[in-house]
N, CA and C atoms as a LAMMPS dump frame, in Angstrom:
ITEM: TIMESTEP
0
ITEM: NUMBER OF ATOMS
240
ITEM: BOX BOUNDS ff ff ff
-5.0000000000000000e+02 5.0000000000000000e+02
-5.0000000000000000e+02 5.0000000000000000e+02
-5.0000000000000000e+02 5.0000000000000000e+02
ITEM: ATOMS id mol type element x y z
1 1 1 N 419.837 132.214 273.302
2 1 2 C 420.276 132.725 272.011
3 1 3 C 420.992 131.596 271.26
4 2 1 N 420.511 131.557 269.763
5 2 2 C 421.22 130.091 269.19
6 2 3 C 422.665 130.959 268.814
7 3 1 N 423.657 130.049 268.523
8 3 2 C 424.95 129.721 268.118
9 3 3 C 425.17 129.517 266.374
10 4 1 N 425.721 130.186 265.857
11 4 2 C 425.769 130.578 264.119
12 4 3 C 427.415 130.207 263.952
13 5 1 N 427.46 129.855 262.957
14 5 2 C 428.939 129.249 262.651
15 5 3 C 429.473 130.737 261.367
16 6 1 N 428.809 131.681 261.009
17 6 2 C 429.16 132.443 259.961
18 6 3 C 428.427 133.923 260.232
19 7 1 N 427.955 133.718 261.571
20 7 2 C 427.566 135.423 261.868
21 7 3 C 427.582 135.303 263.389
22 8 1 N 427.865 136.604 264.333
23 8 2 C 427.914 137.041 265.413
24 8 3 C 426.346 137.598 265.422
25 9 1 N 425.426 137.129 266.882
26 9 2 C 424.457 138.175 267.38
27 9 3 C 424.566 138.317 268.726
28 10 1 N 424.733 140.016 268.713
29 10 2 C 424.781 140.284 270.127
30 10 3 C 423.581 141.097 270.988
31 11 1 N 423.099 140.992 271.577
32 11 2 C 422.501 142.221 272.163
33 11 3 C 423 143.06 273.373
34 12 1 N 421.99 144.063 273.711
35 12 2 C 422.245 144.935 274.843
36 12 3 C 421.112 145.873 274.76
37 13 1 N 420.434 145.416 275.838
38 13 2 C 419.072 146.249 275.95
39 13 3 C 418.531 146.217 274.507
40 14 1 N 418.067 147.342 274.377
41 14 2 C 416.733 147.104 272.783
42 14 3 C 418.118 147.451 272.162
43 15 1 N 419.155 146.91 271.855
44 15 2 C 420.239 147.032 270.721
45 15 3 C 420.507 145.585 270.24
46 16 1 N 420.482 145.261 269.127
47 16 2 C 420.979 143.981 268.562
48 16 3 C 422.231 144.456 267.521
49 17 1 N 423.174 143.384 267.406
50 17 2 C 424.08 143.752 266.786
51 17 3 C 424.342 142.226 266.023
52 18 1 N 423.953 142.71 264.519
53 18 2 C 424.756 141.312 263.407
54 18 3 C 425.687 141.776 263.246
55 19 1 N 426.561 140.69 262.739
56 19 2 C 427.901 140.744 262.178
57 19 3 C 428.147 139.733 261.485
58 20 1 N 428.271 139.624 260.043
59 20 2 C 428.85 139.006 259.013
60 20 3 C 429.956 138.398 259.549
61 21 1 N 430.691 137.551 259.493
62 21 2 C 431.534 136.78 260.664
63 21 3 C 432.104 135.563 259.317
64 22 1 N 432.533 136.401 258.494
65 22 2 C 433.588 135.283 257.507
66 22 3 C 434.323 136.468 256.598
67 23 1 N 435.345 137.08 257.422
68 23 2 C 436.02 137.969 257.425
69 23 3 C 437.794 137.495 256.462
70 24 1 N 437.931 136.121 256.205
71 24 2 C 438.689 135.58 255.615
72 24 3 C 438.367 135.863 253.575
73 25 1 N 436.902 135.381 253.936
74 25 2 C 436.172 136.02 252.508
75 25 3 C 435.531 136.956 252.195
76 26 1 N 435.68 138.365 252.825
77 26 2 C 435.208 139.244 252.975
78 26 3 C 434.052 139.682 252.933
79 27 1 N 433.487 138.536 253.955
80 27 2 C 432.137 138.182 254.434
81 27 3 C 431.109 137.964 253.544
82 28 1 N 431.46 137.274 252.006
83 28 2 C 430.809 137.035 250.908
84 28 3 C 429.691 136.062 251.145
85 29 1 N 428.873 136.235 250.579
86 29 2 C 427.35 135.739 251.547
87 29 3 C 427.008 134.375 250.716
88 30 1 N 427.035 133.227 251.457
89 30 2 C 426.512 131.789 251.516
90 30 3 C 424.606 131.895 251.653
91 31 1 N 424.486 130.225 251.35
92 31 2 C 422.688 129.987 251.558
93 31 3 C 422.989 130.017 253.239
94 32 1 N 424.129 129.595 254.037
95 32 2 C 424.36 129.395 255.086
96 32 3 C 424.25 130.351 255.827
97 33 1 N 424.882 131.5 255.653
98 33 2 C 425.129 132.652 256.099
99 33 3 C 423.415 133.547 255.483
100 34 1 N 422.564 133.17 254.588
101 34 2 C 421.092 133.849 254.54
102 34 3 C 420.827 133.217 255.562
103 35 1 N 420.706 131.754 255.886
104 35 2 C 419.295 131.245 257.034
105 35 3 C 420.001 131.895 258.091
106 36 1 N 421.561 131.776 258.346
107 36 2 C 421.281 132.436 259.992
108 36 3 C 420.944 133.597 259.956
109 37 1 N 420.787 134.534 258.935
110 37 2 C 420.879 136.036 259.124
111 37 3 C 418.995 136 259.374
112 38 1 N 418.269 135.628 258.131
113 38 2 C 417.044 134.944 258.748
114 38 3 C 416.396 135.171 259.916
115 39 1 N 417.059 134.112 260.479
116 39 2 C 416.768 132.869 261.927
117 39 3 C 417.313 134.307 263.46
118 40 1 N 418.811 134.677 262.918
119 40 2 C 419.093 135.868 263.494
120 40 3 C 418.171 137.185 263.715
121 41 1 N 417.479 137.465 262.519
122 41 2 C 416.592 138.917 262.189
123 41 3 C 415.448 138.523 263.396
124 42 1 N 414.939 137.371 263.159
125 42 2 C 413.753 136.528 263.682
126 42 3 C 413.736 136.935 265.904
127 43 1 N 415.372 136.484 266.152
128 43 2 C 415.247 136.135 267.567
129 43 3 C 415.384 137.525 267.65
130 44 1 N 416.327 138.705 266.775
131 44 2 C 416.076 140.108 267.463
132 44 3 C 414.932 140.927 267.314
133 45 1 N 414.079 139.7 267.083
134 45 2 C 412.234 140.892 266.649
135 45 3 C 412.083 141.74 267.715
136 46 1 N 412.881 141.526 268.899
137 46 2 C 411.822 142.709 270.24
138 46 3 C 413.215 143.986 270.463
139 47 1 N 414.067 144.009 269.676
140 47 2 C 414.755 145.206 269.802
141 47 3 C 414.7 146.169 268.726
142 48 1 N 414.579 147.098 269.89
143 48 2 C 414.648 148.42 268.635
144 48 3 C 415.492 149.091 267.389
145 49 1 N 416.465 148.516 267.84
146 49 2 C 418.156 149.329 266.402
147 49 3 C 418.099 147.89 266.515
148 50 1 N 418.529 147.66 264.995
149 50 2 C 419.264 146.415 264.466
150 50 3 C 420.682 146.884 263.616
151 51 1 N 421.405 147.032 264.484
152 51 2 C 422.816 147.021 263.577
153 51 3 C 423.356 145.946 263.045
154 52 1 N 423.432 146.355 261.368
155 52 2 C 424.039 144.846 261.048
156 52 3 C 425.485 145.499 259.754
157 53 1 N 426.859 144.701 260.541
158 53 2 C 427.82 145.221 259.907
159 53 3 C 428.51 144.149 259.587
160 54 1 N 429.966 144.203 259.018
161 54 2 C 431.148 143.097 258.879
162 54 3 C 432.161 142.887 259.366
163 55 1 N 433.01 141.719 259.834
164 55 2 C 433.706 141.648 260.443
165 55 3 C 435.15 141.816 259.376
166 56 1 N 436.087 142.542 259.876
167 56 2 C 437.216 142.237 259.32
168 56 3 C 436.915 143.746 258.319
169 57 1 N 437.565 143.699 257.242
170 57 2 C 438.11 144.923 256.117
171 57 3 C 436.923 145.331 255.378
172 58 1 N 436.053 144.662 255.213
173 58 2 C 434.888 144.701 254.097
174 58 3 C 433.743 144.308 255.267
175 59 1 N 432.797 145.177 254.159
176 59 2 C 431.1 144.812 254.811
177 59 3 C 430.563 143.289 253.92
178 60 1 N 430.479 143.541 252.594
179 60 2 C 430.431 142.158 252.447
180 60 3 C 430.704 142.343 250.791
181 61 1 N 431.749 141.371 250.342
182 61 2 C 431.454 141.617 248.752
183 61 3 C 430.922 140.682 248.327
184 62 1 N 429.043 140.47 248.861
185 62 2 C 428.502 139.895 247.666
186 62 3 C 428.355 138.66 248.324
187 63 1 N 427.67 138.031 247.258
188 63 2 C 427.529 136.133 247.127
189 63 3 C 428.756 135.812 246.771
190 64 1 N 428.644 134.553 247.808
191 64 2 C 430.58 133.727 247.556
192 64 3 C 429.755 132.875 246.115
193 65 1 N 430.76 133.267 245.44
194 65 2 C 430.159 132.395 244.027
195 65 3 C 430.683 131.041 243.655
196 66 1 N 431.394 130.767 244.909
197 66 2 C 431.729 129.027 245.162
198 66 3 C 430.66 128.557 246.021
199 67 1 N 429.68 129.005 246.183
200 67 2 C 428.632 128.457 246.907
201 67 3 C 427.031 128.357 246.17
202 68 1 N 427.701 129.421 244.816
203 68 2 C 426.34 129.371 244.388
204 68 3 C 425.589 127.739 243.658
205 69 1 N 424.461 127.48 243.551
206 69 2 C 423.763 126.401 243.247
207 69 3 C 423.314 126.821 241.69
208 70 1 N 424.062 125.724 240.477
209 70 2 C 424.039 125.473 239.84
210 70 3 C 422.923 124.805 239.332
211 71 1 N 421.857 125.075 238.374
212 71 2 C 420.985 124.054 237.531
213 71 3 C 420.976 124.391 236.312
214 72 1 N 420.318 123.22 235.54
215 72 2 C 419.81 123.159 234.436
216 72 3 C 419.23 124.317 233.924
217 73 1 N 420.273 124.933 232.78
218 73 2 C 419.767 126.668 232.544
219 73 3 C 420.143 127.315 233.158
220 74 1 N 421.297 127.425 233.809
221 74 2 C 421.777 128.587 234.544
222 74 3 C 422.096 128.629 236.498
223 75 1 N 422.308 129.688 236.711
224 75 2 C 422.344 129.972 237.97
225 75 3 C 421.105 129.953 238.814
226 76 1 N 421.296 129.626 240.084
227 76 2 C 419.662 129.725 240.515
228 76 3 C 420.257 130.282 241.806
229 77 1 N 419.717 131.298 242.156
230 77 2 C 419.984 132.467 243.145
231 77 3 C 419.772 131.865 244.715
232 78 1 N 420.197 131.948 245.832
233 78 2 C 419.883 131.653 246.804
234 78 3 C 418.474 132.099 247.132
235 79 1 N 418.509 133.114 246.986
236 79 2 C 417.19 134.192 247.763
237 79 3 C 416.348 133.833 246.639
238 80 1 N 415.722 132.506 246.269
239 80 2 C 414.772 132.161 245.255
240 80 3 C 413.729 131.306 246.551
């Protein structure tokens, strides 16, 4: 199982469990925090429940908008 610096994956039998794991920012979602969730969705393909929750007070509020990527004309969305 790989190692994520901004989400928890756990399993147990056909149970996988994400967890948003930047609980300081109330798990506000990075390009960083999409690929592992990604890369995460990917290694739990052979379990049946995918629980995916947040760590800390909040589930997630959102895109951290200090992370978003700036261009010419505007905002340009991660999930582009």
């Amino acid at each position: 199982m790989a190692e994520y610096e901004t989400i928890l994956l756990e399993t147990d039998g056909p149970v996988a469990r994400i967890t948003l794991n930047r609980p300081d920012r109330l798990n506000s979602f990075t390009a960083a925090m999409h690929d592992e969730l990604k890369h995460a969705i990917d290694e739990a393909a052979g379990s049946r429940v995918l629980v995916l929750t947040g760590a800390g007070r909040g589930f997630c509020a959102g895109q951290d908008l200090n992370d978003r990527q700036v261009s010419v004309g505007g905002i340009r969305s991660i999930w582009a």
